[in-house]
C-alpha positions as CSV (number, residue, x, y, z in Angstrom):
1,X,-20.5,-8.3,-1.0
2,X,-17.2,-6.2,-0.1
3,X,-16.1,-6.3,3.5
4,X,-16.9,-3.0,5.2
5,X,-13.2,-3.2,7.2
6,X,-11.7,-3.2,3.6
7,X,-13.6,-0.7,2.1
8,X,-12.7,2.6,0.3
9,X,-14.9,5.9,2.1
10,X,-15.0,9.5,1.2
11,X,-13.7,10.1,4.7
12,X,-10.7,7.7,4.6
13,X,-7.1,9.7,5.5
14,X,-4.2,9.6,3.1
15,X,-0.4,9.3,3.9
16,X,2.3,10.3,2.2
17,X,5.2,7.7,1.9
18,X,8.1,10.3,1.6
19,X,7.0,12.7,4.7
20,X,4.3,11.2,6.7
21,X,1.8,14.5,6.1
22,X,-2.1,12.9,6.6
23,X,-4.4,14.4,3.9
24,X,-7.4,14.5,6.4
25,X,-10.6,15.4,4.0
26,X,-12.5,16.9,6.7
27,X,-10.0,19.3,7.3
28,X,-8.3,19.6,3.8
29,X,-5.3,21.6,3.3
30,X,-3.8,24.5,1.3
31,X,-5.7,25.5,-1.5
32,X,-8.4,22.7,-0.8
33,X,-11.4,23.1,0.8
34,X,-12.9,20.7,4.0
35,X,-15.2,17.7,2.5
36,X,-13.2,17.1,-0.6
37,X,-12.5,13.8,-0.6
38,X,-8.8,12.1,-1.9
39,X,-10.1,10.8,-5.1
40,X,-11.8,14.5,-5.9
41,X,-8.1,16.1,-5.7
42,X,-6.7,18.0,-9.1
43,X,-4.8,15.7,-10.8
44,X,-1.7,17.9,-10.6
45,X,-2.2,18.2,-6.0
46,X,1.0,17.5,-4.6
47,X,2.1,17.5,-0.6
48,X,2.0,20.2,1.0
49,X,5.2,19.6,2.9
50,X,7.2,17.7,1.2
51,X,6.1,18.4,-2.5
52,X,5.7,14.2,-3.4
53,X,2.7,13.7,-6.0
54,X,-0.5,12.4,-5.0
55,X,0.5,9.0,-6.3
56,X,3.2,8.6,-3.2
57,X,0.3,8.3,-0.7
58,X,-1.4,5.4,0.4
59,X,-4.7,5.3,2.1
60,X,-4.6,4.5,6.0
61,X,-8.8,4.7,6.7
62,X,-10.9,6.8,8.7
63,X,-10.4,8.5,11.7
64,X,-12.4,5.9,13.5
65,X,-10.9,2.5,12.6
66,X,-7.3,1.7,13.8
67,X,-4.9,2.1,11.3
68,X,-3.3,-1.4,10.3
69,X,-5.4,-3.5,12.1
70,X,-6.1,-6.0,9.2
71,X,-2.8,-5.6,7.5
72,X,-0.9,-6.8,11.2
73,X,-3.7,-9.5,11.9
74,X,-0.9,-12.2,10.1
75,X,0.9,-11.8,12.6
76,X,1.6,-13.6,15.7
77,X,1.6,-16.9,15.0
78,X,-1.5,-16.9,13.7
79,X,-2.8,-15.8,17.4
80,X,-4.4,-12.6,16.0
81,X,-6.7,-14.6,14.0
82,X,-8.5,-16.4,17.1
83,X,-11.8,-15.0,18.6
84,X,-11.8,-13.8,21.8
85,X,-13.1,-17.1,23.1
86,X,-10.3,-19.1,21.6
87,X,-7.6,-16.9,23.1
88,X,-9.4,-17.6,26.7
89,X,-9.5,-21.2,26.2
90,X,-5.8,-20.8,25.3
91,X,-4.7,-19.0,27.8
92,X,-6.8,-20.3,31.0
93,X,-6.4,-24.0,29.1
94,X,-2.1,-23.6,29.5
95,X,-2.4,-22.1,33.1
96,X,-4.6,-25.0,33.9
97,X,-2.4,-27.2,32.5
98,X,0.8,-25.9,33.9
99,X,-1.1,-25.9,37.5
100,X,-1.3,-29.2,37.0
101,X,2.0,-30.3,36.3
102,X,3.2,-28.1,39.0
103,X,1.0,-30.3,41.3
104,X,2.2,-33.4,40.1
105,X,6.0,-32.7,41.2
106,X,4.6,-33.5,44.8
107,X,3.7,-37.0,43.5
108,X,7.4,-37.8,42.8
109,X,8.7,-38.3,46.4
C-alpha cells in the first residue's frame, strides 16, 4: 500500500532546477495542450524559458498539497513529527512547569 502524500498524480506540477518555470498540466504550455500530464511530454520537450531538458525538473505535487511538507517534516528537532496533541502537552506541560517554578521563588525568603 503506497502512501497517498507520496504518491505520483497526473495533476502533479513540475519545476525546473535551472529557472524555476512550473509545468502546470492543467494549463500546459507552448506547443502543449491543457491535461497532458508530465510523464505524456515528447521525449525531446524542453523549458519554455530557459531551454533546460525535461530531465532538470523535479516534481513538487499538486496544486492542493503544500509543496515540501514531508521533505521539511525532519526538521525541527524532531518537533514536526509530533501530533497535534503532543505539541499541546508540550507546550501547556513547559508553561505549567515554568509557572511553577516561578511560584516557588516566593518560598525562598
Amino acid at each position: 500500500m503506497s502512501d497517498p502524500a507520496t504518491e505520483v498524480t497526473v495533476l502533479d506540477r513540475h519545476e525546473c532546477r535551472a529557472c524555476g518555470y512550473v509545468y502546470e498540466p492543467t494549463k500546459g504550455s507552448s506547443k502543449v495542450s491543457a491535461g497532458t500530464a508530465f510523464t505524456d511530454l515528447p521525449k525531446k520537450w524542453r523549458c519554455p524559458v530557459c531551454g533546460a531538458p525535461s530531465s532538470q525538473f523535479i516534481n513538487i505535487g499538486s496544486q492542493e498539497n503544500p509543496s515540501g511538507f514531508e521533505e521539511n517534516k525532519g526538521f525541527g528537532l524532531g518537533v514536526n513529527t509530533l501530533t497535534a496533541e503532543q505539541k499541546n502537552l508540550l507546550i501547556f506541560g513547559a508553561l505549567a512547569l515554568g509557572f511553577l517554578f516561578f511560584m516557588s521563588l516566593y518560598g525562598l525568603s
